[in-house]
The first five atom37 places (N, CA, C, CB, O) and aatype in JSON, in Angstrom:
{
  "aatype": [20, 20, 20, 20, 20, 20, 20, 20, 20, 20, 20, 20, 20, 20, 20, 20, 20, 20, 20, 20, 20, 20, 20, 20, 20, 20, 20, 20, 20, 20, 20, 20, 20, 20, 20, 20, 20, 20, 20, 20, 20, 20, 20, 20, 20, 20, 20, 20, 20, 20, 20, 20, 20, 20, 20, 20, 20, 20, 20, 20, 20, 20, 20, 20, 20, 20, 20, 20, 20, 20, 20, 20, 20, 20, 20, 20, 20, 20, 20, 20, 20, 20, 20, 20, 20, 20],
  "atom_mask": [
    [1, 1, 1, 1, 1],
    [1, 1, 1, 1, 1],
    [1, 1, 1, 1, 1],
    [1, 1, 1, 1, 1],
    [1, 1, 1, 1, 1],
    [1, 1, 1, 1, 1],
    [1, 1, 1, 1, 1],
    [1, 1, 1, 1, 1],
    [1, 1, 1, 1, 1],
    [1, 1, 1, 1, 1],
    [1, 1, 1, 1, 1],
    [1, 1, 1, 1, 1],
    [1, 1, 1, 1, 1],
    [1, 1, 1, 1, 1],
    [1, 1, 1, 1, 1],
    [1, 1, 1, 1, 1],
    [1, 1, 1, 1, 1],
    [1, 1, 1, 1, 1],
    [1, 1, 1, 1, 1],
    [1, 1, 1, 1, 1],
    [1, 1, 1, 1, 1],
    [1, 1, 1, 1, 1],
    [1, 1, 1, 1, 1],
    [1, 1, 1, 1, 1],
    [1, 1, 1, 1, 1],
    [1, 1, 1, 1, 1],
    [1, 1, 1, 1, 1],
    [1, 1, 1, 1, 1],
    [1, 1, 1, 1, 1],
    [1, 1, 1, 1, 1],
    [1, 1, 1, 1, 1],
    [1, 1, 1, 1, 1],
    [1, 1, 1, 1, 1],
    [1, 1, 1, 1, 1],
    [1, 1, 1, 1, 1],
    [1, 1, 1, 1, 1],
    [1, 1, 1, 1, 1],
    [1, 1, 1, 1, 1],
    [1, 1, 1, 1, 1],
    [1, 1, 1, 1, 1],
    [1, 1, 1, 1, 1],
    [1, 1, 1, 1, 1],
    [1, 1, 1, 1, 1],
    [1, 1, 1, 1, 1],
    [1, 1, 1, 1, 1],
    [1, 1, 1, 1, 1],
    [1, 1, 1, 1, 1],
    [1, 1, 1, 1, 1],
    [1, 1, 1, 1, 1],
    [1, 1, 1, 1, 1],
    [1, 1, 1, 1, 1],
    [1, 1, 1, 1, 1],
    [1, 1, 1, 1, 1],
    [1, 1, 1, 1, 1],
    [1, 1, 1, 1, 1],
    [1, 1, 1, 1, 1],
    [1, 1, 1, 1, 1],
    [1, 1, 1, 1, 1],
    [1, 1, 1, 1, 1],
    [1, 1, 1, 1, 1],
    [1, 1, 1, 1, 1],
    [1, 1, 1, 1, 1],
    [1, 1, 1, 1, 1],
    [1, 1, 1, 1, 1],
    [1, 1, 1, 1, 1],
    [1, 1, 1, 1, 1],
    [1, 1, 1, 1, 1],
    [1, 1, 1, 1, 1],
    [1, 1, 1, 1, 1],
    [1, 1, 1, 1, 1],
    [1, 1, 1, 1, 1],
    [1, 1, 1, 1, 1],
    [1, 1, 1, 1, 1],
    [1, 1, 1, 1, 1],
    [1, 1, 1, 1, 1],
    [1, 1, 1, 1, 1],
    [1, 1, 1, 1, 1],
    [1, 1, 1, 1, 1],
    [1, 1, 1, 1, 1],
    [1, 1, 1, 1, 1],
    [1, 1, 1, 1, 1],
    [1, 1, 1, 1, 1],
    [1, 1, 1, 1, 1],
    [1, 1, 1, 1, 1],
    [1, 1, 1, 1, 1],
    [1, 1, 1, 1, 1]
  ],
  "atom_positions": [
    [[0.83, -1.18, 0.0], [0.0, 0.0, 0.0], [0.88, 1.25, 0.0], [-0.95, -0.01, 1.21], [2.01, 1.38, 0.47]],
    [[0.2, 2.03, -0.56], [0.87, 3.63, -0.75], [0.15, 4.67, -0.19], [1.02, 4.12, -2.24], [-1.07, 4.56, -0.03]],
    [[0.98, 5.99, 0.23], [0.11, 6.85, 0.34], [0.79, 8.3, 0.08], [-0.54, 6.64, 1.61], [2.01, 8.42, 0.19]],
    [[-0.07, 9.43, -0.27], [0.67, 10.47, -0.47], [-0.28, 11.64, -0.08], [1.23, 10.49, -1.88], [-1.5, 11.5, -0.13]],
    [[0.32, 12.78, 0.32], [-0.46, 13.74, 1.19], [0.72, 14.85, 1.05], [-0.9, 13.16, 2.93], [1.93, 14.73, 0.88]],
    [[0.09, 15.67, 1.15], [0.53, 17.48, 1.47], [0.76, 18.33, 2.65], [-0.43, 18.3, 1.02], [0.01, 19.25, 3.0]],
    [[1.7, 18.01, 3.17], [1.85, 18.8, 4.72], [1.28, 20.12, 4.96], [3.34, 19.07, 5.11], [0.65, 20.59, 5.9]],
    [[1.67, 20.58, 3.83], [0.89, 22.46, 3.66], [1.95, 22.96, 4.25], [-0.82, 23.1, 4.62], [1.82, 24.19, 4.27]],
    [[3.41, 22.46, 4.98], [4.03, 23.17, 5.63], [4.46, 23.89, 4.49], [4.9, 22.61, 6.54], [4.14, 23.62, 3.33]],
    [[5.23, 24.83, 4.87], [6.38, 25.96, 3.62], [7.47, 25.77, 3.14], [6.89, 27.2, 4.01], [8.45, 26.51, 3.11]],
    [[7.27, 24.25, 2.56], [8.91, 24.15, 2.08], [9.02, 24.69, 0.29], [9.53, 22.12, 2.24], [10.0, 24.94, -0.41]],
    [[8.39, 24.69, 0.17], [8.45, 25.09, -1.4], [6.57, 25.91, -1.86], [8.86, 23.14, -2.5], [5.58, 25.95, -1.13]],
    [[6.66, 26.25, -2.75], [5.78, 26.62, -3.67], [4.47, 25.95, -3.8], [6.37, 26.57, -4.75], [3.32, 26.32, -4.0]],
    [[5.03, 24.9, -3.62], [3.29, 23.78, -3.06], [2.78, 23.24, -2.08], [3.03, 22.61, -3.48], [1.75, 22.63, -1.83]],
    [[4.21, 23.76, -1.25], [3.93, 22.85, 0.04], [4.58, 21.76, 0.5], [2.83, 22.36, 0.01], [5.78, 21.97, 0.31]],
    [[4.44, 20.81, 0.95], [5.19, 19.91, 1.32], [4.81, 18.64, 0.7], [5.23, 19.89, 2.61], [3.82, 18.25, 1.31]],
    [[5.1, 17.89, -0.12], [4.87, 16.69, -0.64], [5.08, 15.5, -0.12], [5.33, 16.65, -1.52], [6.25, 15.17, 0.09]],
    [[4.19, 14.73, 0.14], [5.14, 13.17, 1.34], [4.47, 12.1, 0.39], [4.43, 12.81, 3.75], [3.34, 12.26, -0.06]],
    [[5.27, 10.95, 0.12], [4.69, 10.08, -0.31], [5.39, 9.02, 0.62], [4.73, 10.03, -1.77], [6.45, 9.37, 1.13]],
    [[4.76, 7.39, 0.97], [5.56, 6.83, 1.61], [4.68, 5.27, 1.04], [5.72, 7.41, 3.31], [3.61, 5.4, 0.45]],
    [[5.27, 3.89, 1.28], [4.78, 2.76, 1.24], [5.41, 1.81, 2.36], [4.91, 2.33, -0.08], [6.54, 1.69, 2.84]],
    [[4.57, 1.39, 2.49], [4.47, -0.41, 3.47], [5.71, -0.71, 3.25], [3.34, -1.95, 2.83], [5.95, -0.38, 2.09]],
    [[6.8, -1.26, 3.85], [7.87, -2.19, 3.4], [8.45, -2.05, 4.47], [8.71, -1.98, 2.18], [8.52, -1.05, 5.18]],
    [[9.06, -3.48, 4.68], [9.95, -4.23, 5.53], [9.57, -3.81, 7.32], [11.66, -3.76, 4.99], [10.35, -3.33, 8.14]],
    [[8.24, -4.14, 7.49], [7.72, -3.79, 8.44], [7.57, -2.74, 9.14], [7.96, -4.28, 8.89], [7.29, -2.73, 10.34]],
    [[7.84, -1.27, 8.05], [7.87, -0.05, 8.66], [7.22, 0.58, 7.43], [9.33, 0.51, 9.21], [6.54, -0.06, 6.63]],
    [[7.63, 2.51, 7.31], [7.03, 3.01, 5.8], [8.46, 3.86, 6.01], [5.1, 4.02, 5.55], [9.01, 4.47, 6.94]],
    [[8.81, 3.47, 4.23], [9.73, 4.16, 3.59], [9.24, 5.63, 3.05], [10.18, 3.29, 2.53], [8.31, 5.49, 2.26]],
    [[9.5, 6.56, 3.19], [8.91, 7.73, 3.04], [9.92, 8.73, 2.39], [8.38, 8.16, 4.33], [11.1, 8.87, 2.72]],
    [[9.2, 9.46, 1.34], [10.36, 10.61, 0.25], [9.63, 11.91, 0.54], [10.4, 10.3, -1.88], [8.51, 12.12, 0.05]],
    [[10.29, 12.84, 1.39], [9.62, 14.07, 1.67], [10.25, 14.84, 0.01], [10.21, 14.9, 3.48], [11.35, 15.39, 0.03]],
    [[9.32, 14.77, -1.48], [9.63, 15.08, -2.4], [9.98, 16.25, -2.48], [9.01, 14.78, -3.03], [10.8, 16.54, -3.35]],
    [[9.45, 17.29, -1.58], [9.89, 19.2, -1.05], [11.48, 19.24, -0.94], [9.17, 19.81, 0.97], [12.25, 19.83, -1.7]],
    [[11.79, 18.45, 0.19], [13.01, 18.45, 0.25], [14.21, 17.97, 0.17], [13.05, 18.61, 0.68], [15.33, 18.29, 0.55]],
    [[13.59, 16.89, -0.58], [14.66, 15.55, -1.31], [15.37, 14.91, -0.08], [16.11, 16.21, -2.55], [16.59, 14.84, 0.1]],
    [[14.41, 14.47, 0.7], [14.99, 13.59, 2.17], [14.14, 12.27, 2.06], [14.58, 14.5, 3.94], [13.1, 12.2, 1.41]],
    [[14.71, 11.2, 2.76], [13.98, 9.92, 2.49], [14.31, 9.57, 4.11], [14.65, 8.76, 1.07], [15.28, 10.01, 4.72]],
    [[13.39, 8.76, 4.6], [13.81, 7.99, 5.71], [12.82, 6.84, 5.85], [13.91, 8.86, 6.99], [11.68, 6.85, 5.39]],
    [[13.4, 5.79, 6.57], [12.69, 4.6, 6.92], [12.02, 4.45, 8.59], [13.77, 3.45, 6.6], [12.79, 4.69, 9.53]],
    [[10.96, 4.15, 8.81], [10.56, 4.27, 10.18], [10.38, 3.09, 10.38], [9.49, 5.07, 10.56], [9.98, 2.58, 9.33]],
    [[10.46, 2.25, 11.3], [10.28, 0.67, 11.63], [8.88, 1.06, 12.54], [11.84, -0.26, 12.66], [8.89, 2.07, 13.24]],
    [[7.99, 0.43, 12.48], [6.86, -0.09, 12.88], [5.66, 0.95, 13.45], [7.28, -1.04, 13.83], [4.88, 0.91, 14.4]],
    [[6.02, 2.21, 12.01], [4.97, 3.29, 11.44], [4.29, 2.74, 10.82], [5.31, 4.35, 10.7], [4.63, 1.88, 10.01]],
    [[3.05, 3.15, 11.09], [1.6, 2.84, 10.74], [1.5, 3.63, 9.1], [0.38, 3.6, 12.11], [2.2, 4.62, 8.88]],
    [[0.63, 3.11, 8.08], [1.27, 4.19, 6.86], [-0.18, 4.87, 6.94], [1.89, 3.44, 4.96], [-1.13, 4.52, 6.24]],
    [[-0.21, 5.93, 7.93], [-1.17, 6.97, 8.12], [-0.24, 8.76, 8.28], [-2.11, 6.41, 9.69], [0.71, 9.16, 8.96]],
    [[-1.26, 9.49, 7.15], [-0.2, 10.79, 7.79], [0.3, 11.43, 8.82], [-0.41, 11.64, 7.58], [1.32, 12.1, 8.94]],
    [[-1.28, 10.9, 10.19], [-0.62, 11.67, 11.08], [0.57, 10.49, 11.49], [-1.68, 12.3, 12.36], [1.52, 11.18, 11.86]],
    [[0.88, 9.42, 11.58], [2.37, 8.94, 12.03], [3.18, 9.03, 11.38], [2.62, 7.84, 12.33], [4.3, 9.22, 11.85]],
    [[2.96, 8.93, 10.03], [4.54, 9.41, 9.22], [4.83, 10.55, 9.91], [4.55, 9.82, 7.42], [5.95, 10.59, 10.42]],
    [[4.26, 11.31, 10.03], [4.63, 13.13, 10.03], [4.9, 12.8, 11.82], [2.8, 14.73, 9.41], [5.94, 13.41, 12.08]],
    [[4.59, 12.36, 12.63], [4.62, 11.8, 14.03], [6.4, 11.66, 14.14], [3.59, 10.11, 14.2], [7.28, 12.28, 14.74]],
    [[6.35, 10.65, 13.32], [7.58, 9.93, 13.13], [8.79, 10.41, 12.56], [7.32, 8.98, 12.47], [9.97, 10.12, 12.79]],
    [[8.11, 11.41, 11.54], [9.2, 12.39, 10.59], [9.76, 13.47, 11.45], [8.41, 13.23, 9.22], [10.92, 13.86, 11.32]],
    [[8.96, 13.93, 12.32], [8.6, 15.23, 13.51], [9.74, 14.88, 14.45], [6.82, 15.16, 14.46], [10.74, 15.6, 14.37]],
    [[9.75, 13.95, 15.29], [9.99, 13.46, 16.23], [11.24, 12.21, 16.31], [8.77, 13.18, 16.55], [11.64, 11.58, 17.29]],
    [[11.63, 12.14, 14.94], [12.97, 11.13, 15.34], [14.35, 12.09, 14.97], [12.98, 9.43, 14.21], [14.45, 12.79, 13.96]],
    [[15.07, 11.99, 15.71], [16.23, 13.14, 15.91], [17.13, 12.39, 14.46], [17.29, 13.12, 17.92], [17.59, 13.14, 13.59]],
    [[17.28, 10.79, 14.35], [18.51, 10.68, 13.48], [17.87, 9.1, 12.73], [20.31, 10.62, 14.57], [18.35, 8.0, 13.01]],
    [[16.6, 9.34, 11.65], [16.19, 8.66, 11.06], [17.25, 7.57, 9.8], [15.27, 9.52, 10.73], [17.9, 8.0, 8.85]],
    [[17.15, 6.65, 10.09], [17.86, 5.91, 9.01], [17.47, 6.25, 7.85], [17.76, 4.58, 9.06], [16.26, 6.21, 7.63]],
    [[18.22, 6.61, 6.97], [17.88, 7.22, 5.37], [17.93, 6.07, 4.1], [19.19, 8.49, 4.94], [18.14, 6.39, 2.93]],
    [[17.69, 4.67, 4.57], [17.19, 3.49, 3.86], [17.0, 2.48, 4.29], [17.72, 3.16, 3.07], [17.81, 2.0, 5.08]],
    [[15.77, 1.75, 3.89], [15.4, 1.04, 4.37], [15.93, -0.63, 4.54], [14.5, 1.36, 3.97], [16.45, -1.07, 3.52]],
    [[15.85, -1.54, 5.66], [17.0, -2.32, 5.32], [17.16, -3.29, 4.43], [17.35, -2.8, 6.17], [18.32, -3.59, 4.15]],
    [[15.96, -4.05, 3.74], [16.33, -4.72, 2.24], [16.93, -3.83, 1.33], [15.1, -5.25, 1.47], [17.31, -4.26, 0.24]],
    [[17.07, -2.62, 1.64], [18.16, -1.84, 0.16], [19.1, -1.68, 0.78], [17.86, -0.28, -0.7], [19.69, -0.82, 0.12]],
    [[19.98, -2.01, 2.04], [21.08, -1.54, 1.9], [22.25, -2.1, 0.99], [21.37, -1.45, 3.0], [23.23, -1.5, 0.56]],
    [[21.88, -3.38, 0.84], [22.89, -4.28, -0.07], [22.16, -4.06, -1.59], [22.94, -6.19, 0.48], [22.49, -4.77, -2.55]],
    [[21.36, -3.23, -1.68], [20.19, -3.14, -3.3], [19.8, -1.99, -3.04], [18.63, -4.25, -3.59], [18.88, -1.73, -2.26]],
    [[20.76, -0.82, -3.93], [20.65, 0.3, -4.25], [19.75, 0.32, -5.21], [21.69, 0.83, -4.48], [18.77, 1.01, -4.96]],
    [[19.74, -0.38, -6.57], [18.73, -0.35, -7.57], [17.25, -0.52, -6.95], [19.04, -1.47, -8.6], [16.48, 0.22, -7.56]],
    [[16.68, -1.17, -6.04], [15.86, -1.53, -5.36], [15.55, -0.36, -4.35], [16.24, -2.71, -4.89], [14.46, -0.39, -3.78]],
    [[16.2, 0.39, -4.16], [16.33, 1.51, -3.56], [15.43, 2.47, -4.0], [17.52, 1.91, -3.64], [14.29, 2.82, -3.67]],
    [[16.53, 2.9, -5.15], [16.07, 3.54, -6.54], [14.89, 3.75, -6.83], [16.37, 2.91, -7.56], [14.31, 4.83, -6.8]],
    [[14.4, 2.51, -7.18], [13.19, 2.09, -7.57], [12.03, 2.55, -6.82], [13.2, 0.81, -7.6], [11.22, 3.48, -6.89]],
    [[12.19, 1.85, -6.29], [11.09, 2.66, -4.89], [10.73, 4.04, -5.03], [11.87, 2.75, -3.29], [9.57, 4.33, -5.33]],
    [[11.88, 5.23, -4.77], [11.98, 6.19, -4.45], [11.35, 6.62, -5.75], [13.17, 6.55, -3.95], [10.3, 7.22, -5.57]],
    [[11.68, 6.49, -6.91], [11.52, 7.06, -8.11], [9.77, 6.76, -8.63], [12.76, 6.37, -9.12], [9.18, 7.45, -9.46]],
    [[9.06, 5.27, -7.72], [8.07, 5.03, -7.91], [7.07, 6.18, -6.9], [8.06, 3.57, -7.76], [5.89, 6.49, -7.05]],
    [[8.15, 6.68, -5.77], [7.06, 7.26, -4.83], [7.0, 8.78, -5.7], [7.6, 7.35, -2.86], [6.1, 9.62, -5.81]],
    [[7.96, 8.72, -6.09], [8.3, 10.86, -6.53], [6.87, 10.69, -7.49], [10.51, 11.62, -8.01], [5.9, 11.43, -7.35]],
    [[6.94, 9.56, -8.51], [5.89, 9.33, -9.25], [4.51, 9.8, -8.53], [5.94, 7.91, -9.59], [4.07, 10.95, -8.52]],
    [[4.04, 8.87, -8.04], [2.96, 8.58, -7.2], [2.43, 10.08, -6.72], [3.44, 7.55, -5.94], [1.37, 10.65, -6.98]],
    [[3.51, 10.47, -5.98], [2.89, 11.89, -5.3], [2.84, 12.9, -6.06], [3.6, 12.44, -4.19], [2.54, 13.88, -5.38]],
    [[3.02, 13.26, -7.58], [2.6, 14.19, -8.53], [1.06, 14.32, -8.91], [3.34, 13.89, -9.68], [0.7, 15.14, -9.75]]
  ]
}
């Protein structure tokens, strides 16, 4: 499952863009505003916890752990979420 939503905060011209999906028992998430990615382990894929989770973790892992050895897989993902949230 996927999801994508608009913070409304002020990072750019539209706002804040979040897209994130289900994987490896947490949500991988691409704040598309500010070209940051992080993985949350055992976030619910609802906005208010991404943004809970995005808010509130001082030093988020910036991939998730089936990609650390699979950058292409990485990739992929990320490039499917930038998609998604347009």
């Amino acid at each position: 499952m996927k999801i994508k939503f608009n913070s409304n905060r002020s990072y750019s011209f539209d706002g804040q863009k979040i897209a994130g999906i289900e994987i490896d028992g947490g949500v991988f998430m691409v704040d598309i505003s500010r070209g940051i990615t992080a993985f949350f382990k055992g976030c619910e894929l609802t906005e208010n916890d991404i943004m809970s989770h995005y808010d509130h973790t001082a030093n988020p892992p910036y991939a998730y752990p089936s990609a650390k050895e699979n950058w292409i897989k990485f990739n992929e993902v990320r490039f499917e979420l930038e998609n998604f949230a347009q």
